[in-house]
C-alpha positions as CSV (number, residue, x, y, z in Angstrom):
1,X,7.8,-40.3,-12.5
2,X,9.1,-37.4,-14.0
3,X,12.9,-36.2,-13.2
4,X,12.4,-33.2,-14.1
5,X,12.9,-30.4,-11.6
6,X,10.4,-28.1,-10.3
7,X,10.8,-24.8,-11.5
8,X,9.4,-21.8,-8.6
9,X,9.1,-18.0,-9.4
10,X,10.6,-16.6,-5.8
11,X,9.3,-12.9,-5.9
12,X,11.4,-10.5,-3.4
13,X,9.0,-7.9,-2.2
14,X,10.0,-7.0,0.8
15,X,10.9,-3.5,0.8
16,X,10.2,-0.7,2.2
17,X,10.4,1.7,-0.9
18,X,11.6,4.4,0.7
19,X,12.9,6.5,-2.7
20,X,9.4,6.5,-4.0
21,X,8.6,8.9,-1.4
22,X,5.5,7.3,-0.3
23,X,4.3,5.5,3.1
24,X,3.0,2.6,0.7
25,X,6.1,0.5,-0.4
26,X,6.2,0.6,-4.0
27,X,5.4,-3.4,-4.7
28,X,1.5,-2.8,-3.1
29,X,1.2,0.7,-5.3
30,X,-1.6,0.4,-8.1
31,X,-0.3,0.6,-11.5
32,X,-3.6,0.7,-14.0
33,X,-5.8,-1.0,-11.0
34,X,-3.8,-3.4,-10.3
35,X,-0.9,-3.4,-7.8
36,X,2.9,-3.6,-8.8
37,X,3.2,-7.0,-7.0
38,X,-0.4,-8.0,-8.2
39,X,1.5,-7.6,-12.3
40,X,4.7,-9.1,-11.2
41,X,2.7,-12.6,-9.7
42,X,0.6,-12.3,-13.0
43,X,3.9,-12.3,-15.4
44,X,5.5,-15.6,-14.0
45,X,2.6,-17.4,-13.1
46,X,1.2,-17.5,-16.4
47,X,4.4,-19.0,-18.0
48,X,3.3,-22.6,-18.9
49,X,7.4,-23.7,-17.4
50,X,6.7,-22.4,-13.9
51,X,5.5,-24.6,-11.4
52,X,4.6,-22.3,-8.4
53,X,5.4,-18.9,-7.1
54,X,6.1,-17.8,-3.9
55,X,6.6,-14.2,-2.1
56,X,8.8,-12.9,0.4
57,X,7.3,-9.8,1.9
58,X,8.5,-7.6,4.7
59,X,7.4,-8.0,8.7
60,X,4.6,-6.5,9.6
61,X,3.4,-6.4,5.3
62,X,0.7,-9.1,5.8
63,X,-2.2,-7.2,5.5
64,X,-0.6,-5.4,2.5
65,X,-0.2,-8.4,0.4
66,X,-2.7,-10.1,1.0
67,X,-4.8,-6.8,-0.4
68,X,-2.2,-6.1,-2.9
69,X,-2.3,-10.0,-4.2
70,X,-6.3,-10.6,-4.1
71,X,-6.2,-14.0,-3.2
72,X,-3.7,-15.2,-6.1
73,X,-2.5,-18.8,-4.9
74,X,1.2,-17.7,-3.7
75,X,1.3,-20.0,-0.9
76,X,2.1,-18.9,2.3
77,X,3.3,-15.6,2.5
78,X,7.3,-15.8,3.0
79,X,8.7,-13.2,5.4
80,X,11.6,-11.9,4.9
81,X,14.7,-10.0,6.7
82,X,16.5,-6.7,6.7
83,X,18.7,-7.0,3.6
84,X,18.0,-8.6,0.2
85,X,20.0,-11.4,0.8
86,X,18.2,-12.3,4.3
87,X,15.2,-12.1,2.4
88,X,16.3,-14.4,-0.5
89,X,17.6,-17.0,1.8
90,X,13.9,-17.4,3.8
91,X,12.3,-17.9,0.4
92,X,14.9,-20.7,-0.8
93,X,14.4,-22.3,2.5
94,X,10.7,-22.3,2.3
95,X,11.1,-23.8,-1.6
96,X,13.4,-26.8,-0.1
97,X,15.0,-27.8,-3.9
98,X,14.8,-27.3,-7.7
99,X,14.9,-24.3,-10.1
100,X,14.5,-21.0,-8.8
101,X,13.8,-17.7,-10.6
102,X,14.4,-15.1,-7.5
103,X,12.9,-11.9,-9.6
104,X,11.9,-8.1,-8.0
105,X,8.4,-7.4,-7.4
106,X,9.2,-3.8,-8.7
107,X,9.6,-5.4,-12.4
108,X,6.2,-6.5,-12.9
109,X,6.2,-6.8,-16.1
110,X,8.6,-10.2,-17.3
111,X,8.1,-11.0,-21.3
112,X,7.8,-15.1,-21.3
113,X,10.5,-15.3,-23.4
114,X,13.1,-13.9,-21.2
115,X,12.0,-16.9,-18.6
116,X,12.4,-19.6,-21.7
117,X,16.0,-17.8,-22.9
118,X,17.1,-17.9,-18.8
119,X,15.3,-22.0,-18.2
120,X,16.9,-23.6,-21.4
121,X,20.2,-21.5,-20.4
122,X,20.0,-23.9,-16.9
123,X,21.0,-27.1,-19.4
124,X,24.6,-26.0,-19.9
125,X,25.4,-23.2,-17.0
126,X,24.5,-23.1,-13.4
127,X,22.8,-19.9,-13.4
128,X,21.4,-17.0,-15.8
129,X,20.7,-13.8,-16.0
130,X,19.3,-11.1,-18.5
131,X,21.1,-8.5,-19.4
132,X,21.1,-5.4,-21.7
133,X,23.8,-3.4,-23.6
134,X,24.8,-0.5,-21.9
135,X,23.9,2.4,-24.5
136,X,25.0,5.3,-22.9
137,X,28.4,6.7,-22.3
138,X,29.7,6.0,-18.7
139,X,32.4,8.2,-16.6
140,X,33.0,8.5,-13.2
141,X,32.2,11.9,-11.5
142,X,31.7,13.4,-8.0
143,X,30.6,16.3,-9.4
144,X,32.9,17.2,-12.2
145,X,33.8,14.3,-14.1
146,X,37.2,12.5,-12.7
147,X,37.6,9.8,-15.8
148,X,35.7,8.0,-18.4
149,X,34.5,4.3,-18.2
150,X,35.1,2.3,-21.7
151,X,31.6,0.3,-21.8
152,X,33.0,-2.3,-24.1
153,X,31.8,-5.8,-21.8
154,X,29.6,-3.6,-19.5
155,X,25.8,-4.8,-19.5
156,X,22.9,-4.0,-16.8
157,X,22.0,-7.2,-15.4
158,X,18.0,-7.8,-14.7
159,X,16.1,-10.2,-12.9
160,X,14.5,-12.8,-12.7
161,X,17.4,-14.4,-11.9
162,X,17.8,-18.6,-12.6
163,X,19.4,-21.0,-10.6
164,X,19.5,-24.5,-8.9
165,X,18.1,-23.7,-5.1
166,X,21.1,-26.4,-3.2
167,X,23.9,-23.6,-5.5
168,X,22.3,-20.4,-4.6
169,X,21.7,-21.7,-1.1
170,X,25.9,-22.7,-1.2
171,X,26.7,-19.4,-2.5
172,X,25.1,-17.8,0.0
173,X,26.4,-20.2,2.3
174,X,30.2,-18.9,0.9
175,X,29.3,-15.2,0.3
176,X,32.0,-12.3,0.8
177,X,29.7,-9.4,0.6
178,X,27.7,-8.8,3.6
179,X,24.2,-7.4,1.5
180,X,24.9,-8.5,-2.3
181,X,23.1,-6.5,-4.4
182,X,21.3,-9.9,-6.6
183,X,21.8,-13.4,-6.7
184,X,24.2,-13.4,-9.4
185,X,27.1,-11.5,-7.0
186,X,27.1,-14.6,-4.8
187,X,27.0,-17.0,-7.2
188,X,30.5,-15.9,-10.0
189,X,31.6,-15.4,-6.1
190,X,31.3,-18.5,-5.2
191,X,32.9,-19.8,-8.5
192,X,29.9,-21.3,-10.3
193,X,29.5,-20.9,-14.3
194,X,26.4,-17.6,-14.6
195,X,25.1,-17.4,-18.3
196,X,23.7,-14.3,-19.4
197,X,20.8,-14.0,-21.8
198,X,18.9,-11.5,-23.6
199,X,17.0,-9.1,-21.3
200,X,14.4,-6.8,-22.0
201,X,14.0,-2.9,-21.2
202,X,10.3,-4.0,-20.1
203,X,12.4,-5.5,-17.2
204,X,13.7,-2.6,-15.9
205,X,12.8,-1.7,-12.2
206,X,10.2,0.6,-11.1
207,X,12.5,3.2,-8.7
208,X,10.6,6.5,-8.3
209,X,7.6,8.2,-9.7
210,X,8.8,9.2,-13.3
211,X,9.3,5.1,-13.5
212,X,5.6,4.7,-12.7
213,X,4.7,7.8,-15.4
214,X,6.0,5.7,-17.9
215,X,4.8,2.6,-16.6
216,X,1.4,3.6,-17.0
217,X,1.2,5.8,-20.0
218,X,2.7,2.0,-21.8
219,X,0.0,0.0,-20.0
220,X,-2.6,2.8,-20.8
221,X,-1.3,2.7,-24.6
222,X,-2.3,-1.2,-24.9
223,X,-5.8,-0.8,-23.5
224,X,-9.0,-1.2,-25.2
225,X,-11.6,1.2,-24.7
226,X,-15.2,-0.3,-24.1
227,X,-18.7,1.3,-23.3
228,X,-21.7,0.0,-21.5
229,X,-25.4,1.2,-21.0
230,X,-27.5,0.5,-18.0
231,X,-31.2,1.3,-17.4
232,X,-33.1,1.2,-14.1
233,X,-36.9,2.0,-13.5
234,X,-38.2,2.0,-9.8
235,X,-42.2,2.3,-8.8
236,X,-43.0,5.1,-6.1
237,X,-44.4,3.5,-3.2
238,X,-44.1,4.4,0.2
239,X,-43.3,7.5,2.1
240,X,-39.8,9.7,1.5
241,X,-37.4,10.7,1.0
242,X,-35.8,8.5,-1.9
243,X,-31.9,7.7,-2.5
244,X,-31.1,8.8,-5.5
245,X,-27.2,9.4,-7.4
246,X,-25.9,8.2,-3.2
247,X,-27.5,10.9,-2.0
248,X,-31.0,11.6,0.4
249,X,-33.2,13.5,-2.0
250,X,-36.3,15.2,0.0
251,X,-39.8,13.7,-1.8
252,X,-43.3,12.9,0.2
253,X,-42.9,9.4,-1.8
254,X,-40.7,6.8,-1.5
255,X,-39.6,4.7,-4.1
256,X,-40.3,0.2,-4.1
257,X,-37.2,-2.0,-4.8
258,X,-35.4,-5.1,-2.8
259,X,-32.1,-2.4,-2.1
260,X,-32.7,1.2,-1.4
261,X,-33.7,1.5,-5.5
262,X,-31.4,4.4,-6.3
263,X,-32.0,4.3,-10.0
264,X,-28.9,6.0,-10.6
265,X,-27.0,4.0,-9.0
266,X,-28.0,1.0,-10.5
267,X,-27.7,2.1,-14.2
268,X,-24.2,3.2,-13.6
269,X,-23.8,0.1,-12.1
270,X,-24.7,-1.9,-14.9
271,X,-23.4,0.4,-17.4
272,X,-20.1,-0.7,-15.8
273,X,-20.8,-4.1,-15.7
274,X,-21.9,-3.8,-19.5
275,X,-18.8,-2.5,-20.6
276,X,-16.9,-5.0,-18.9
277,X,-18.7,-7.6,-20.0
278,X,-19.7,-8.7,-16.6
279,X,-23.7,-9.3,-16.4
280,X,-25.9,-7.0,-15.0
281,X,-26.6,-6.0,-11.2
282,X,-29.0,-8.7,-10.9
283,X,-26.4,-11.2,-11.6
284,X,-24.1,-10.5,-8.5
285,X,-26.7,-9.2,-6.1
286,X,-29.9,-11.2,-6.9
287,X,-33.2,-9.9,-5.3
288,X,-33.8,-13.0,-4.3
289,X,-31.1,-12.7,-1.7
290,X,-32.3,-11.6,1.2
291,X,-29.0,-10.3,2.4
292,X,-29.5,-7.4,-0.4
293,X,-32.9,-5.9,1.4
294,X,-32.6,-2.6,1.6
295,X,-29.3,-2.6,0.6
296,X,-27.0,0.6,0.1
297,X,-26.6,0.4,-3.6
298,X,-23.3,2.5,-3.2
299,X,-21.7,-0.9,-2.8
300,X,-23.2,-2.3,-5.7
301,X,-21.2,0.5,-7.7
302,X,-18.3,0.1,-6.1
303,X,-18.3,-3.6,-6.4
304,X,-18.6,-3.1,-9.9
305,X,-15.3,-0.4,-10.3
306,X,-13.2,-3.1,-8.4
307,X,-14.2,-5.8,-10.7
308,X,-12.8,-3.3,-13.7
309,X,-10.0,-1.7,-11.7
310,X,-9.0,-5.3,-10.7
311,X,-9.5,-7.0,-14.3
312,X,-6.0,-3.9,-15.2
313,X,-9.3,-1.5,-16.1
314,X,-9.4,2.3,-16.1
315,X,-12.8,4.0,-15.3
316,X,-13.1,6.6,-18.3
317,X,-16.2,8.4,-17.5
318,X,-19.9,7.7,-16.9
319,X,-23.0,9.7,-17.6
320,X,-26.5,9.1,-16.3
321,X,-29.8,10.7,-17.2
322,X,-32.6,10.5,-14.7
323,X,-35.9,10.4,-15.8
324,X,-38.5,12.2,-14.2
325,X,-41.4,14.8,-13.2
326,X,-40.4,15.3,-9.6
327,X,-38.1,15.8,-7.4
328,X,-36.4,18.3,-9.3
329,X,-32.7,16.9,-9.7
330,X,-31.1,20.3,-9.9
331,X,-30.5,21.6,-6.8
332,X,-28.7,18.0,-6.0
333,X,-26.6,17.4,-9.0
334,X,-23.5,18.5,-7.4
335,X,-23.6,16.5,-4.6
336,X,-24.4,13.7,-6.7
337,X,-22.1,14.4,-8.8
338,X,-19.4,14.5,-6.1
339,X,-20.8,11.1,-4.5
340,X,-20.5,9.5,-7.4
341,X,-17.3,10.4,-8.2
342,X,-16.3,9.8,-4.5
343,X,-17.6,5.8,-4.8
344,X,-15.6,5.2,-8.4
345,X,-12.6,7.2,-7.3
346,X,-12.7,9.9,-10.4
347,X,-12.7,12.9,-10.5
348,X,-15.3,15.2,-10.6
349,X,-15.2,16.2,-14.0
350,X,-15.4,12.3,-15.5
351,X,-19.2,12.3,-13.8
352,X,-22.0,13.5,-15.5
353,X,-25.7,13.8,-14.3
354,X,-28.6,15.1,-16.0
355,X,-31.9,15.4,-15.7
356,X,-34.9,15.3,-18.2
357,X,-38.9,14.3,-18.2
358,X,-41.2,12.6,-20.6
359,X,-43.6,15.9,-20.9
360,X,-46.1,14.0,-18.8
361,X,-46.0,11.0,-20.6
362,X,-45.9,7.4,-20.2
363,X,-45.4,6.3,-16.3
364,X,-42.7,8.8,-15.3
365,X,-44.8,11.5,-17.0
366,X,-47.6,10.2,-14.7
367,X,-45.7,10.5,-11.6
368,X,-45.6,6.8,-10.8
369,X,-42.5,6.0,-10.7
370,X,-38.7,7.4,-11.7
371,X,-36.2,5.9,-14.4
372,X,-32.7,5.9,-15.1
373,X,-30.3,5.0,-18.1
374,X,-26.7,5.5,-17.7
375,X,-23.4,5.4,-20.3
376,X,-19.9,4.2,-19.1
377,X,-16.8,4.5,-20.7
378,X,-14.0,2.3,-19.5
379,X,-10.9,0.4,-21.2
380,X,-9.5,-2.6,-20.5
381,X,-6.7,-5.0,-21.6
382,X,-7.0,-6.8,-24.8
């Protein structure tokens, strides 16, 4: 049996993220399709030195999380309490013993070789903590400035933060400060030996919305940018009207498939999927499942965008041709245009629908039946 300890990621996100200015804390806000917290699990969990990690969430967040963490194996969800520290002590008494890293949802994104430089630091100190040079010139000011501040020793310290659970829980246990600010505080408080290592500024919290701006113009820099092609062809058959771009189209023929056979629809829909590198529509909803029978295929779309969106994608922009002699597509290209863009969550502008026939050739020329081909342009991480 192995003596070594087990090493668990504690992620605080418990608060209510008031300065952001928002009803949605900050930790459950998207950044690039995927939410802050969502990043934050992703960082830690992947480091081949972590065992576990857990979460520490506000009362009455549940719901939030869960949505926010899409089913990412976390445990049970920790709550928390009304300060920082409240909140850190339920999540070290829900670990029991080991090493804990106790980091800030609103970092998401933790380079692995911050958590190796703060783990091997462990074997000679009982805690560590990244920090960073402070660059700029400090004074002290209300208002006008009263004195300068010589920076010489002065770092910002970062999180995640490393320590044995039985200290931290001590040093809470022997705390002075009602609401310490980070785990560190409590600890040089308490009189135990905190290391600092080299941090990183892609540690640096997420606060208000000029943080996010920067946050995703980085993460938007790094993508990859992919395109897909779908094409659909449906029989007429039946009576009208037909589905067609997500909306009700007036025709005296219907058109045969297993769903409702929007043939716009389903080419953005694999166009999507293409791009992704995902299959095609059959793939996910086979026809052979009866619970797809005359199916809305605006799910199937937006099935599709949350497998991108949840994969760290951006939807770019998609464009679909429909192929046909009648209806005329016209007078509805607006609305399609506008349901379309309603489903993926884009603007108007990033959908495109035309319309175009085969001069009365071939079966769409020959009025029996309607096709579609569609181009989407997404990117995705590397």
């Amino acid at each position: 049996m192995s003596d070594t300890p087990t090493v668990t990621a504690l992620i605080v996100a418990a608060g209510s993220g008031s300065r952001m200015g928002s009803d949605l804390p900050k930790q459950f806000r998207l950044l690039v399709g995927k939410s802050v917290l969502a990043r934050a699990v992703d960082a830690l969990a992947s480091h081949p030195r972590i065992d576990a990690v857990r979460v520490v969430i506000g009362t009455g967040q549940d719901d939030l999380a869960k949505t926010a963490l899409a089913n990412r194996d976390v445990g049970t969800l920790i709550t928390g309490g009304a300060e920082r520290a409240d909140s850190v002590r339920a999540g070290l008494a829900a670990i029991g013993d080991g090493i804990v890293l106790v980091h800030d949802a609103a970092r998401p994104f933790c380079p692995p070789a911050v958590i190796d430089r703060l783990l091997d630091a462990l074997a000679t100190h009982d805690g560590a903590v990244p920090a960073l040079a402070i660059a700029d010139t400090l004074a002290k000011a209300r208002g006008p400035i009263d004195a300068m501040v010589d920076r010489a020793g002065l770092v910002r310290i970062q999180t995640p933060q490393a320590f044995h659970v039985e200290d931290l829980l001590y040093a809470y246990g022997e705390a002075k400060r009602r609401a310490p600010t980070d785990e560190s505080t409590v600890m040089v408080e308490a009189g135990f030996k905190v290391a600092t290592v080299e941090g990183d500024p892609m540690l640096d919290k997420l606060t208000n919305a000029q943080d996010f701006d920067r946050a995703e113009a980085a993460l938007a820099a790094r993508l990859i940018t992919r395109t897909g092609q779908g094409f659909d062809v449906h029989a007429f058959a039946g009576d009208g009207p037909i589905m067609l771009g997500g909306v009700s189209v007036p025709h005296d023929r219907g058109l045969a498939g297993h769903s409702d056979a929007d043939v716009a629809l389903h080419s953005i829909t694999d166009a999507l999927l293409g791009a992704a590198a995902l299959g095609d529509i059959g793939d996910h909803f086979p026809p052979s499942d009866p619970q797809w029978k005359g199916a809305a295929s605006d799910q199937f779309l937006a099935y599709a965008a949350t497998l991108i969106r949840s994969a760290g994608g951006i939807i770019d922009h998609v464009d679909c041709t429909i192929i046909c002699e009648a209806p005329k597509v016209g007078p509805h290209r607006t609305a399609m245009r506008a349901r379309i863009a309603d489903i993926l969550a884009l603007p108007i502008d990033r959908v495109s629908i035309k319309a175009t026939t085969t001069e009365r050739l071939g079966f769409t020329g020959r009025g029996e039946g309607m096709a579609a081909q569609a181009i989407a342009t997404i990117r995705l991480p590397g």
